[in-house]
Structure formats: structure tokens, C-alpha cells
VOGURO-144084 format. One line per 2 residues: number of its first residue (from 0); their letters; for each residue y, x, z of C-alpha. Coordinates in pm, 1 decimal. Each point is the difference from the previous one (the first is absolute). Layout:
BEGIN
NUM) a) Y/X/Z | ...
***
This chain:
BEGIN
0) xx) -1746.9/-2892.1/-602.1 | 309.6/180.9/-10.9
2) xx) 97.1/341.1/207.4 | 393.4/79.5/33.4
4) xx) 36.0/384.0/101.5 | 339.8/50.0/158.2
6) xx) 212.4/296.7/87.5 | 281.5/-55.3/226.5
8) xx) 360.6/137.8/-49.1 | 24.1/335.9/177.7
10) xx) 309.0/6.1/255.1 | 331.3/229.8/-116.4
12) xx) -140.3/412.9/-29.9 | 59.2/269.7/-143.4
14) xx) -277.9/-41.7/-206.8 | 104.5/-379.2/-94.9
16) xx) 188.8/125.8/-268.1 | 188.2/-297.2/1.7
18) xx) 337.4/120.1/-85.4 | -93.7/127.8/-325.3
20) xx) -156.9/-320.7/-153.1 | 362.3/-88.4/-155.7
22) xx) 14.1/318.7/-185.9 | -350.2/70.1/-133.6
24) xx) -70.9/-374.1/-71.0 | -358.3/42.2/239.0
26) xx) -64.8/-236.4/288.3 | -243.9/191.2/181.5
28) xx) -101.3/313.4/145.5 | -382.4/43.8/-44.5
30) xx) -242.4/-249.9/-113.4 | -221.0/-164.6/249.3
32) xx) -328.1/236.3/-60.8 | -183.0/-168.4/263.2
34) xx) -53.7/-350.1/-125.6 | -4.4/106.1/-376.4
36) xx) -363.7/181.2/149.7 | -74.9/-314.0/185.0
38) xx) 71.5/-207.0/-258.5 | -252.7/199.2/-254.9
40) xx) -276.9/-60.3/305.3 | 45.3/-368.3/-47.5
42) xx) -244.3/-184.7/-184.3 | 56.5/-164.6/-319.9
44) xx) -52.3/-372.9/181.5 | 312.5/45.3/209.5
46) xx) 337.3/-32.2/-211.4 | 276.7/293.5/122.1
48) xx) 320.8/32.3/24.4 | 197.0/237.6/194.6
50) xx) 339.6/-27.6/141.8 | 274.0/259.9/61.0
52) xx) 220.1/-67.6/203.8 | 216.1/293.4/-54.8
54) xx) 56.3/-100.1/-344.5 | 26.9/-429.2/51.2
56) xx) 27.3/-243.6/250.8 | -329.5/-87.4/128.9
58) xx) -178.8/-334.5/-149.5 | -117.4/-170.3/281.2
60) xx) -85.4/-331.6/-183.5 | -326.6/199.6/-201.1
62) xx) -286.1/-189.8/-20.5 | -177.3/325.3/123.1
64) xx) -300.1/-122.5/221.2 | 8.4/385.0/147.0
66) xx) 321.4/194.4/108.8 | -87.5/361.5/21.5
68) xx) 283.7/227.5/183.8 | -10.4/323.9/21.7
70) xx) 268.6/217.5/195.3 | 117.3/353.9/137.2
72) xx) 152.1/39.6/353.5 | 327.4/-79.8/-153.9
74) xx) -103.0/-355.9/-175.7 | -188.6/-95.4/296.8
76) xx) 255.1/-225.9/128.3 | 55.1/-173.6/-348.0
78) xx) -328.2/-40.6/-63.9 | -67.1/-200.7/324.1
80) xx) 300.2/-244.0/-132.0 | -136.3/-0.2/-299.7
82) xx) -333.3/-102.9/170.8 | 142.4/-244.5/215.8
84) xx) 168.2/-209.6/-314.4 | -331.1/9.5/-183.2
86) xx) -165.2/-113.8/325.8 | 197.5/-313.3/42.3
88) xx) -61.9/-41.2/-363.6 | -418.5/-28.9/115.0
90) xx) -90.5/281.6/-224.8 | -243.0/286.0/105.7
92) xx) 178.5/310.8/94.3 | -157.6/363.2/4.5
94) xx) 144.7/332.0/20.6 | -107.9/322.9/-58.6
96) xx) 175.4/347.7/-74.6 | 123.0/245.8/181.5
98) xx) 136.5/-145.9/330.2 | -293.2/-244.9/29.5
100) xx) -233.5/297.5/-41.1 | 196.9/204.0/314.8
102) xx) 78.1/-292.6/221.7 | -237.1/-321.5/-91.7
104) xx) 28.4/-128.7/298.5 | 397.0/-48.6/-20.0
106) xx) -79.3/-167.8/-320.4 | -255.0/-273.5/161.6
108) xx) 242.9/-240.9/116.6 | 160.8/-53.7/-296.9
110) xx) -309.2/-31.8/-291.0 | -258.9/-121.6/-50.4
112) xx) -202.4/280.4/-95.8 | 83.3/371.1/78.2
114) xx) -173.4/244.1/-261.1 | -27.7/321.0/214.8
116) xx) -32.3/286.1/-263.4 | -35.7/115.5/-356.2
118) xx) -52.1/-324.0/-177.2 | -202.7/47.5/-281.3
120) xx) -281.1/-104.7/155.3 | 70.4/-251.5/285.3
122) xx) 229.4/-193.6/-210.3 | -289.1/-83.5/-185.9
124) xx) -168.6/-112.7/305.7 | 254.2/-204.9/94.1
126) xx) 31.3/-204.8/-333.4 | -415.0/-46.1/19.3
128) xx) 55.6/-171.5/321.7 | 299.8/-183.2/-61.8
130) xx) -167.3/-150.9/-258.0 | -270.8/-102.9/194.1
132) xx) 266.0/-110.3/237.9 | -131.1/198.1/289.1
134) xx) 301.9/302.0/-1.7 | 16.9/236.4/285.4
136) xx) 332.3/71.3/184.3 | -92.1/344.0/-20.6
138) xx) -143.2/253.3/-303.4 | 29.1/346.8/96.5
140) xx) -146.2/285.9/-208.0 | -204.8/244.1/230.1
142) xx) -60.8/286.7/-287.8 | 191.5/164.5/-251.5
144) xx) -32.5/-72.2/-268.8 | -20.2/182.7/-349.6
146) xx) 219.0/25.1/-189.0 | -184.3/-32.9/-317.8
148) xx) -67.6/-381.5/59.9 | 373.7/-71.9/14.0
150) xx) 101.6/-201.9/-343.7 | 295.7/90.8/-210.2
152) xx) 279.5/-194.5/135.4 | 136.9/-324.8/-174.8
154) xx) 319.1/135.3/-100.7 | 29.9/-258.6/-236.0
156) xx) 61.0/-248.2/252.2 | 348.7/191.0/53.8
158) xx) 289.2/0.3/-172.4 | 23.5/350.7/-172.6
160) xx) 423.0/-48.3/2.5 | 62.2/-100.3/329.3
162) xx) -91.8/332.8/192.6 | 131.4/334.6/-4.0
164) xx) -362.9/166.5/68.6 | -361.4/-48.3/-21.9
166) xx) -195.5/132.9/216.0 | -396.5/148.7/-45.7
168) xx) -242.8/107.0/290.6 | -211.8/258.1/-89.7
170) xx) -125.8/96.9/359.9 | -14.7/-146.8/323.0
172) xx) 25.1/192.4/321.1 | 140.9/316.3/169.2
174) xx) -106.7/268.8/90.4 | 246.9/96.3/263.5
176) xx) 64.8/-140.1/377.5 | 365.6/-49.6/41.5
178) xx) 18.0/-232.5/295.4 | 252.9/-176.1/-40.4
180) xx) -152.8/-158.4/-369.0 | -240.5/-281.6/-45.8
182) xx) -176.4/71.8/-364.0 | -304.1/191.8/240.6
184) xx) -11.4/-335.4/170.4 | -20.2/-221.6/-313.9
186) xx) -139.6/254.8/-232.0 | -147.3/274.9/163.9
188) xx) -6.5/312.9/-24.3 | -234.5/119.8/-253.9
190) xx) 143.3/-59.5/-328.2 | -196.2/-247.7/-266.9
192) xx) 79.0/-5.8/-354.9 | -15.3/-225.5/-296.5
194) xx) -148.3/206.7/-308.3 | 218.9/165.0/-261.0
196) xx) -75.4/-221.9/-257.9 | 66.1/-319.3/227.7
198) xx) 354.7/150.2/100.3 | 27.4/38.5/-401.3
200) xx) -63.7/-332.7/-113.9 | 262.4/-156.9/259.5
202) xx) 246.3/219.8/-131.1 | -131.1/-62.6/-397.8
204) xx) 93.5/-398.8/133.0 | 325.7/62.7/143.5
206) xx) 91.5/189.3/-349.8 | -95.4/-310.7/-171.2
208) xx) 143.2/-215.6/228.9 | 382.6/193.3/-89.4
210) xx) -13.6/158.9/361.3 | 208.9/376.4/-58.5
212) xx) 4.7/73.7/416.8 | -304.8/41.8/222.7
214) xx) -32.8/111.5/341.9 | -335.9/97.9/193.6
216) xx) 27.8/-176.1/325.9 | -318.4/245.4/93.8
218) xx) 125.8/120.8/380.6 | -81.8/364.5/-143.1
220) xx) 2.4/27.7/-320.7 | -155.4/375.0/15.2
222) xx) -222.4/-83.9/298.6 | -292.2/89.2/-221.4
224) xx) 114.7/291.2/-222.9 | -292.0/8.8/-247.5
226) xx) 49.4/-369.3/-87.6 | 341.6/6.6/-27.0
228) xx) 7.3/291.0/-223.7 | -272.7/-166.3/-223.6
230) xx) 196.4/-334.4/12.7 | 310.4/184.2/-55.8
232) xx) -184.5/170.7/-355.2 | -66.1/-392.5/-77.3
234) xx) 349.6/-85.1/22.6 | 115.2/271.2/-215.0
236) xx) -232.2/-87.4/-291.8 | 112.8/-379.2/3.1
238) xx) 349.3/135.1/-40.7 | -91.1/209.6/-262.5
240) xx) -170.3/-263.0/-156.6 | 312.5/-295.5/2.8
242) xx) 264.1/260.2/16.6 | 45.7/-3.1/346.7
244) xx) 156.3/-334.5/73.6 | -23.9/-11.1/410.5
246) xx) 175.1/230.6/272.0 | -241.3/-9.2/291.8
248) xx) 111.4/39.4/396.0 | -220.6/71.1/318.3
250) xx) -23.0/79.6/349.0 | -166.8/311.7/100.5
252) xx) 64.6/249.5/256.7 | 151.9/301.9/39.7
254) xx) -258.0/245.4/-82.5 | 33.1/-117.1/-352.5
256) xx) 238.4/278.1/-25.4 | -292.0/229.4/12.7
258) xx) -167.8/-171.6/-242.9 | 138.5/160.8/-334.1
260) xx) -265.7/-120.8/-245.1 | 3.4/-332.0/132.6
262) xx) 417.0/-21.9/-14.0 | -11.1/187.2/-350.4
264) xx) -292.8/-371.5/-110.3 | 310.4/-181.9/178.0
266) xx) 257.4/91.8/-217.2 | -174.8/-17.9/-309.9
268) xx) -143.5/-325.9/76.7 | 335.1/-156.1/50.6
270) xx) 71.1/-9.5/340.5 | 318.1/-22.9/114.7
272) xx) 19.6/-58.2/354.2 | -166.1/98.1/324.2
274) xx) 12.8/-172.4/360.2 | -74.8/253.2/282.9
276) xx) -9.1/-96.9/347.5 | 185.6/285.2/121.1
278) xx) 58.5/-170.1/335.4 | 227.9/290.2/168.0
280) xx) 135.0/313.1/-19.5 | -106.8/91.1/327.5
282) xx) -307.4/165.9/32.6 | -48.7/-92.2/357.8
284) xx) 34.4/-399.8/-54.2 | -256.8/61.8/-339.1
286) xx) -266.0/180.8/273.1 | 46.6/-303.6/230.0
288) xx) -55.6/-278.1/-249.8 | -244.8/238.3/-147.5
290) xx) 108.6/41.6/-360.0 | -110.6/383.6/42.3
292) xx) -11.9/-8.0/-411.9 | 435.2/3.2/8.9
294) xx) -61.5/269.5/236.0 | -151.1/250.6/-218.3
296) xx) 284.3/227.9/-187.6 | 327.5/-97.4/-96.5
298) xx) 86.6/-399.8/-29.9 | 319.7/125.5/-215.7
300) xx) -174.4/187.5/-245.9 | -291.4/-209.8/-59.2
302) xx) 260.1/-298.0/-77.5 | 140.5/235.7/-250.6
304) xx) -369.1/116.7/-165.1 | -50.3/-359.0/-34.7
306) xx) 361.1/-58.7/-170.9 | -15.5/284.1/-219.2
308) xx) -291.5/-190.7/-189.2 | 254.4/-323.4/-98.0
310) xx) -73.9/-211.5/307.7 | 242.1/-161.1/195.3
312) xx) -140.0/27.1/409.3 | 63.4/-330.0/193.8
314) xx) -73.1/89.3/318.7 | -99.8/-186.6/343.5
316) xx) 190.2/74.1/304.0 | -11.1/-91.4/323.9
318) xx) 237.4/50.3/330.2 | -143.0/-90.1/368.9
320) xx) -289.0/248.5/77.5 | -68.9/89.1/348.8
322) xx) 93.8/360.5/-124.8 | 341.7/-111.3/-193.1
324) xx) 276.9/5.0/244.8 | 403.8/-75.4/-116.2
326) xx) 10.9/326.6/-248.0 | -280.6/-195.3/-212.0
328) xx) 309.8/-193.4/-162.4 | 191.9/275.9/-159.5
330) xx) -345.3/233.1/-86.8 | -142.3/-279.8/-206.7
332) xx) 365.2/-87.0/-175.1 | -4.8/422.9/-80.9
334) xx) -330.9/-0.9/-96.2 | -1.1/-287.4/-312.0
336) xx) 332.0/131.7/-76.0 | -130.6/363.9/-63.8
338) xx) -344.4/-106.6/-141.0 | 200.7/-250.8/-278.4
340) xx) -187.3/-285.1/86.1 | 227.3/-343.4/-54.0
342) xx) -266.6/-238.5/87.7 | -89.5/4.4/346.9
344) xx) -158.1/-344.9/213.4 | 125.3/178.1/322.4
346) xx) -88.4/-235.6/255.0 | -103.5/-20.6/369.9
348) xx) -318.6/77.4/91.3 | -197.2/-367.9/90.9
350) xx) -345.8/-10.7/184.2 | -192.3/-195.3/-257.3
352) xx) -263.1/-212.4/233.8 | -342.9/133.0/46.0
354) xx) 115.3/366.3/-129.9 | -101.9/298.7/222.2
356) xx) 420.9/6.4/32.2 | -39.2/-340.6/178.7
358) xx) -280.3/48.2/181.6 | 158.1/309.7/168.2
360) xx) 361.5/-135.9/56.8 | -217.2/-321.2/151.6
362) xx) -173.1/193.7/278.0 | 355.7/228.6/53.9
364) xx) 129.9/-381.0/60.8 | 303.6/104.5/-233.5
366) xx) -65.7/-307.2/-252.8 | 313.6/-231.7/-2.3
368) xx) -52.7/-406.7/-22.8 | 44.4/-51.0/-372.9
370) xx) -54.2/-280.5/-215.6 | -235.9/167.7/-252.7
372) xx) 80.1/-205.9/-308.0 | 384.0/82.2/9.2
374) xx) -72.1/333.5/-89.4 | 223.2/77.8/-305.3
376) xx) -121.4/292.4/-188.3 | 136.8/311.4/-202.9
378) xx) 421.5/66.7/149.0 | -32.5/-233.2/301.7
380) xx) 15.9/131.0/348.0 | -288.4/-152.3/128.9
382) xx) -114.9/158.8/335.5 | -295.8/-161.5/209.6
384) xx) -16.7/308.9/273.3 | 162.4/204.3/261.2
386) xx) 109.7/296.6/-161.9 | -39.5/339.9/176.1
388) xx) 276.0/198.1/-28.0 | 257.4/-258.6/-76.9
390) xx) 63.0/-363.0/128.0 | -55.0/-283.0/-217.3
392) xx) 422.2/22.2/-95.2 | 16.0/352.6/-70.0
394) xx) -299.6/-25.0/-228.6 | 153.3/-319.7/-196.7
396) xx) 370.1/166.2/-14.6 | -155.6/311.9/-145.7
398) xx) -152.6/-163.1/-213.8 | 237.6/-220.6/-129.4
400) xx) 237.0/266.9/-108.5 | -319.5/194.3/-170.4
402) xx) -64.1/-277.9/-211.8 | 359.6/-31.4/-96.6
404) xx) 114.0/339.0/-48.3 | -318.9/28.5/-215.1
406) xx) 145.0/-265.4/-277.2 | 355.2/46.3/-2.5
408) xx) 163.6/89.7/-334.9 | -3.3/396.3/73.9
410) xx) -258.2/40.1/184.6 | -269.3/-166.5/-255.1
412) xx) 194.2/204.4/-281.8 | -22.7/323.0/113.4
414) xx) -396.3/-88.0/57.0 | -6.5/-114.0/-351.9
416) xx) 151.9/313.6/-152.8 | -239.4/230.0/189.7
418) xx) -334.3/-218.6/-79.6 | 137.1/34.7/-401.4
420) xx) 29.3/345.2/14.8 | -324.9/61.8/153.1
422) xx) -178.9/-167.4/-223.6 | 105.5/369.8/-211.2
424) xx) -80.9/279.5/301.9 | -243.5/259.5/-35.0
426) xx) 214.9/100.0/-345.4 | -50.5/-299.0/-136.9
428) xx) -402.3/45.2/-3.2 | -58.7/-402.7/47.1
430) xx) 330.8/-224.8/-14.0 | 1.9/-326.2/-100.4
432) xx) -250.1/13.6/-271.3 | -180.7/-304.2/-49.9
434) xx) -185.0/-102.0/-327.1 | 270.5/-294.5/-58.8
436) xx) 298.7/34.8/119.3 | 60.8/-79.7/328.5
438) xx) 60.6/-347.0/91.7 | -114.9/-98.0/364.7
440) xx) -122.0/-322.5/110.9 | 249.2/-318.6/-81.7
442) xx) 142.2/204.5/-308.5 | -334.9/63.5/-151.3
444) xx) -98.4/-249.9/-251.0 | -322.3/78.2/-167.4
446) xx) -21.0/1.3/-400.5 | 389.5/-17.9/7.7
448) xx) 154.6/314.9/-150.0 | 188.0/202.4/199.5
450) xx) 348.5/-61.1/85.2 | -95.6/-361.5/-111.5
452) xx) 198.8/-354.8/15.2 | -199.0/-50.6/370.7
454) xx) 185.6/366.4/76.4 | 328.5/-91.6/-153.0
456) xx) -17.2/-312.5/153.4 | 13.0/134.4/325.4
458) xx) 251.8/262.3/-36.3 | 223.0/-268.1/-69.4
460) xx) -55.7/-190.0/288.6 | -28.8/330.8/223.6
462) xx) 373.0/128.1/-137.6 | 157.9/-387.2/28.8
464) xx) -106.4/23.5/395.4 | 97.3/341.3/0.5
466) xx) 324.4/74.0/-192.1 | 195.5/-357.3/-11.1
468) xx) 22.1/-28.5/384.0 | 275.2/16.4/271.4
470) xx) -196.3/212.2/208.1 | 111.9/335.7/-117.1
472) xx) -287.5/204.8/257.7 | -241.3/-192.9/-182.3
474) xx) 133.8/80.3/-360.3 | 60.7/359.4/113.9
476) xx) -358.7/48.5/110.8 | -157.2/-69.3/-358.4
478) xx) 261.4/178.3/-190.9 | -58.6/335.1/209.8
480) xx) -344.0/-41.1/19.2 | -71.2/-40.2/-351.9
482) xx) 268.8/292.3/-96.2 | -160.2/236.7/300.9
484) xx) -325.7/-85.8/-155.0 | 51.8/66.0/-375.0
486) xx) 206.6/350.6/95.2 | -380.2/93.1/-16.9
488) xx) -69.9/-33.8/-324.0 | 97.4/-358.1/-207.7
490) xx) -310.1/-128.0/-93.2 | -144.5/-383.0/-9.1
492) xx) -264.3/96.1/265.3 | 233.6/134.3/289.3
494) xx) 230.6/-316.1/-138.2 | -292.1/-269.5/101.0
496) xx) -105.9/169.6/269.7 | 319.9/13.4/169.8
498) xx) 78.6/-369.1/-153.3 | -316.0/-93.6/247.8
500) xx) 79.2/92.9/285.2 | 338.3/-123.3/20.7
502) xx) -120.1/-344.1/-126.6 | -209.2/5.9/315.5
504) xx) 273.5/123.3/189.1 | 205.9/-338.1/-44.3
506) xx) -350.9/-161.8/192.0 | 2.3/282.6/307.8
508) xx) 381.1/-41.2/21.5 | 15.3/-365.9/-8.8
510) xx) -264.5/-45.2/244.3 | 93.7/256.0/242.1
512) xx) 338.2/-143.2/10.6 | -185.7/-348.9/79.7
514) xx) -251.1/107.4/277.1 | 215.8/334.3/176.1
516) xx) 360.7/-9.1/-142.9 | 187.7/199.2/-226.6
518) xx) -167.3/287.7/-88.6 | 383.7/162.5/-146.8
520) xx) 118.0/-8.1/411.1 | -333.0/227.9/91.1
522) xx) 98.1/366.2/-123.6 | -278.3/326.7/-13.6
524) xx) 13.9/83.9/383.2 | -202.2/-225.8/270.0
526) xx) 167.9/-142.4/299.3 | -188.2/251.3/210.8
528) xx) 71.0/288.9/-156.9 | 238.6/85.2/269.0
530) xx) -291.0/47.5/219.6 | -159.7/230.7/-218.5
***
């Protein structure tokens, strides 16, 4: 018996990273955690394979008795074509994941079996029966479970090559309420963790496996600050030990900031970038949505404690709280711009269903009839509800010259230059001093010498798309950017670190221009400022 795992394409985002694969030579973003775990729960009768879509068209003549989907929000509608095909084909279809796990019963009609959950567990369940051909359309997992029982993922199943990142969970769970987010629902909101020495050994694979970029895809990566500073202790030895051949990323919130042992481990360990769901400037719309831990001191200089240790911030905004009102456009434009932060998913807010966000926008009858599945992701303007202090056209318009102004030319250079040089505040105390050199994400290829033929490799490609163009704004941009950025101090880490960013910059820009317009028509003052 054979078991195809499949992960559909994602749809256009500004997470996609899509209009970098030309330069860096990677087809996709992140790895498909999710099955690789599944797959290691799968016993050794059943042959695997797993399928990524976002890195090859989609095999749909496998001799795979079992077609296992899984799916976020933003695959869902793919993966129910996807389901569909392999239907007509007679095979058995299940899917799992996130989206099955927060709305199973949209996910009914079109499987055959619905795993409702963390899967470790049930999808063993479900392979017991299918074998004994008596498979339930429905497996849900009632408890949590621990973390501990979770096997190391079959990353050998993937293509080490293909992806920019690989991700690790460490921890599941949250320990904060923000209502408009659905990890409480599907994880809760006591955090669980795997031990130090299981976190280890993933990461001891992925080094053998040639991986040089990992990401924790925990929801908080500091949710449990005694773990993670014992984890973080764990990683620093294993770089000691090979010479530190990984930069590490995470998401964590704000209060990390206050946490200087824990960002002093982060430095030293490698880590080179840090998302933070800083959601708004406003303190009013973070007391609403309650994300009371933005609320405590200053959002600006907490970005900058972070920064000073060598991390780049990526931060999560979002426009369309009850408390946001036309003004939210140009605060949250002056905001990234003074805090240096070039990499922001700005995007409307969205009631995810069965969030406490839903359920209160249900019984204020403000929901809007929305087909679900279209939802787009990261840079679209989904909306699915009455907004409060703006109609439905205000909110989009805003909106659409936010996203814009964010990723012009300028605008994402003058963010650049200030991110760089805060990476050196407080007199230098921090900066940008990593055990290797720093080399973020696609550029970082482990056991490859720095400034290596992978590196040089894409330079060229970056200053071909760059320099021998007719677009002179766009050849401009990376001239000034890299000369603003070097009047700092020439030196090879500022060089790649700057070289990053604007190789992303080419993906924002490009798909910006695709989904809103040109972002080079949008300017630094919002349509409403007038009113102000």
C-alpha cells in the first residue's frame, strides 16, 4: 500500500516568495513541515511519497492507494481541486492540517476522511482501519497531545535544494488571547514542548541533510522562557561544535525585547531574524483585539532592542479594527518607516471562522457573504465584515495605497538604511554580530564558505536584474541603497545584509504591482491625510 502526501501550491503573497526564485535558483518558500511529521507516523507497510506542489506539477497518475492533503486557509480551495481530480481517479482522499482542524466540516464534502487535529495520533488510527477497510469519515483528536511523542520529521523525503527554509517546531501553543487568531483554537493555549534533545537531533539531521536555513514555525517562540533559554544554550553548543553552519529565524512576541539574556542566546546561536506580530501602532485597536503585550512601553524602542542584537524584525500588521478609523493609513506607513522595518505582511484584518473575532462580528450581524476558500493571504485585501469606522471602500482604498507606498523604490530604501544602522545603536553594544557571517535565509548555504560560488552566483544574477535594465527607478534603487548602506562602514556583513533585502524587494515589488498597481504612483502621504 502506497500513501501520497500532497501540499498544494499556495496562491500569489507576500510570503510566496515567488519573484525571487529566478535569482536565488530556490523554488520554494518553506518546506512542507506538516506531512514530513506525518509521514515519520506512517508505518513501515505503507510506501510514501509526498508531493509539493509549490515546487512541481502535481502527479495525479500515482499509484498511491491513499491521498493525504493537508492545507491552510489559503490552500483550501486548491486542495478541494486537488481532491476532486483524485476522486474521479477512485482513490481515497483524506485531509488533515490546519484548515481541516478549524473548519472540518467545510472539508466533509469534498474527502473522504477529515482528520480533525494534531495528527500524530489519529492518522495512525485511520491507516489501522483503512486497512481493515472499515475507515471513518471522521478522526478528530480530543486531547493534546505531548509533544514528546512527536517523531523527528522525514526531511529526507524533501528535496534539501528546492526550498529557501526549513522549518522546526519546538512548541505548540500560545499563551496569549488575541481574538482575532486561531493557534488557541487549534493549539491551545498552554504551550507543549518537544525536549531539548529532540529539537537537537532534528536540527543534527537537517545539518546532515546540507540544510544552512531553519525557521521555528513555534506560534511563540519565547512562550515558555525557561525552555527556550535552555533550547537556545543547545543551539549554541551545536554551532560551536560544526562551526556554526545554520542562521536560525522565529516568531516571538514583543516582550522579547525585555528578554536580554534570552536575545544575547539569540545572537550567539545564530539567529538572524525575528517575526513579531506587532499588529498596530495604535494602542486603542491593540486593547480591542486584546494584544495588551504591544501595549506595554514603547513599540519603537522595543523594535530597536531587538535590532540592536543583529536581527532583522518582520513584523505583522493589520488595518480594519473597530478602533482604526482613516488616520490608521498614514500612522502605520510612519511607524515601519521610523522603526526600520522593510518587511511588513500589512494586510486587512479577516475574521478567521470559529475565532472569538467571528463569533463576535456574527452576533453584531456585521459578517459579509464570503466565499471562504477565496481568501488570498499575506498583501491581499481580503475583507469578510462591516467595518466600523469606515465603509467597505474607504477601508480597501486605504489600504491599497498602504501596501503600495510601503514597497516603492524609496520608501523600502529608506526602511532598509535605518534597519542597517540599527543593527549598531546603543554605541555599537550588539550590531550585526553573528558567529558566521551573516547570510540570511536563501543566501545561506551550509558547509559552503563564506562569500561562496552559491553567494557569487547570486550576486550575479541579482546585479544582471538590477543594473542591465531600462527601468532606470529600478536600477537607481539598488545603486543608492547599497551606497547609503555601505556609507556606514564597508564591510561584507552590511554588504549581504543589504544584498537580502533588496533581492526580496524584486518579489514585494513585482507582486504588489500584480495584485494593487504600481507601487512608484503611491508616494509617503495617504489619500486621507487631508482629513487629518
Amino acid at each position: 500500500m502506497k500513501v501520497s502526501f500532497i501540499n498544494p501550491t499556495f496562491p500569489e503573497s507576500l510570503w510566496s516568495f515567488t519573484g525571487v526564485a529566478s535569482l536565488v535558483g530556490k523554488r520554494g518558500a518553506f518546506a512542507p513541515l506538516g506531512l514530513a511529521t506525518i509521514a515519520a507516523c506512517t508505518p513501515s507497510e505503507f510506501e510514501i511519497e509526498i508531493q509539493d506542489e509549490e515546487i512541481e506539477p502535481i502527479n495525479f497518475e500515482t499509484d498511491a492507494d491513499i491521498i493525504a492533503l493537508t492545507a491552510f486557509n489559503v490552500q483550501a480551495k486548491r486542495a478541494f481541486e486537488i481532491a476532486e481530480e483524485f476522486r474521479r481517479r477512485r482513490k481515497t482522499v483524506s485531509m488533515g492540517g490546519p484548515y481541516a482542524s478549524l473548519c472540518p466540516e467545510r472539508c466533509m464534502p469534498h474527502v473522504d476522511v477529515v482528520l480533525e487535529g494534531e495528527g500524530e495520533i489519529i492518522w495512525k488510527e485511520f491507516l489501522a482501519d483503512y486497512k481493515k477497510g472499515r475507515q471513518k469519515n471522521l478522526y478528530k483528536q480530543e486531547e493534546r497531545i505531548s509533544m514528546r511523542s512527536s517523531p523527528s520529521p522525514r526531511y529526507d523525503l524533501l528535496r534539501v535544494e528546492d526550498y529557501f527554509e526549513f522549518p522546526v517546531q519546538a512548541t505548540r501553543g500560545c499563551p496569549f488571547t488575541c481574538e482575532f487568531c486561531d493557534i488557541i483554537i487549534t493549539d491551545g493555549r498552554v504551550p507543549r514542548n518537544k525536549s531539548v534533545e529532540q529539537v537537537l537531533a532534528e536540527i543534527e539531521k537537517l545539518y546532515e541533510l546540507g540544510v544552512g536555513s531553519v525557521v521555528f514555525t513555534d506560534a511563540n517562540f519565547i512562550g515558555s522562557p525557561k525552555y527556550t533559554k535552555e533550547l537556545l544554550i543547545g543551539l549554541k553548543r551545536f554551532g560551536e561544535e560544526h562551526g556554526f553552519p545554520m542562521s536560525f529565524a522565529c516568531e516571538a512576541t514583543i516582550n522579547l525585547a525585555e528578554k536580554q539574556e534570552i536575545l544575547e542566546l539569540m545572537q550567539t546561536a545564530n539567529f538572524d531574524r525575528v517575526f513579531v506580530g506587532v499588529e498596530s501602532p495604535r494602542k486603542t485597536s491593540l486593547v480591542e483585539t486584546k494584544k495588551l503585550v504591544n501595549t506595554r512601553g514603547s513599540l519603537l524602542e522595543n523594535i530597536r532592542r531587538i535590532q540592536s542584537y543583529g536581527m532583522i524584525v518582520v513584523a505583522g500588521m493589520i488595518v480594519g479594527f473597530d478602533s482604526d478609523d482613516k488616520d490608521i493609513f498614514q500612522e502605520e506607513f510612519d511607524f515601519l518607516t521610523e522603526a526600520g522595518i522593510p518587511f511588513t505582511t500589512v494586510g486587512t484584518l479577516v475574521a478567521l471562522e470559529n475565532t472569538p473575532l467571528y463569533e463576535r462580528l456574527k452576533k453584531e450581524d456585521r459578517l459579509l457573504d464570503y466565499v471562504y476558500e477565496d481568501f488570498r493571504g499575506h498583501g491581499a485585501s481580503d475583507i469578510n465584515f462591516i467595518p466600523k469606522q469606515m465603509t467597505l471602500e474607504e477601508l480597501r482604498y486605504g489600504y491599497n495605497w498602504l501596501i503600495r507606498a510601503l514597497y516603492s523604490y524609496d520608501n523600502y530604501s529608506q526602511r532598509l538604511l535605518t534597519l542597517i544602522n540599527n543593527f549598531s545603536i546603543n554605541g555599537g553594544r550588539h550590531g550585526l554580530t553573528l558567529n558566521k557571517p551573516y547570510t540570511p535565509g536563501f543566501l545561506h548555504t551550509q558547509n559552503k564558505p563564506y562569500l561562496s560560488p552559491v553567494l557569487f552566483k547570486v550576486i550575479k544574477n541579482v546585479l544582471r536584474y538590477y543594473l542591465i535594465t531600462k527601468d532606470t527607478k529600478r536600477r537607481r534603487f539598488f545603486i543608492s541603497s547599497l551606497i547609503d548602506t555601505l556609507k556606514g562602514g564597508v564591510s561584507s556583513q552590511r554588504f549581504v545584509g543589504a544584498l537580502s533585502l533588496l533581492v526580496l524587494h524584486k518579489h514585494f515589488h513585482d507582486y504588489v504591482t500584480k495584485a494593487h498597481g504600481d507601487p512608484e504612483t503611491a508616494g509617503s502621504y495617504s489619500p486621507y491625510r487631508s482629513t487629518q
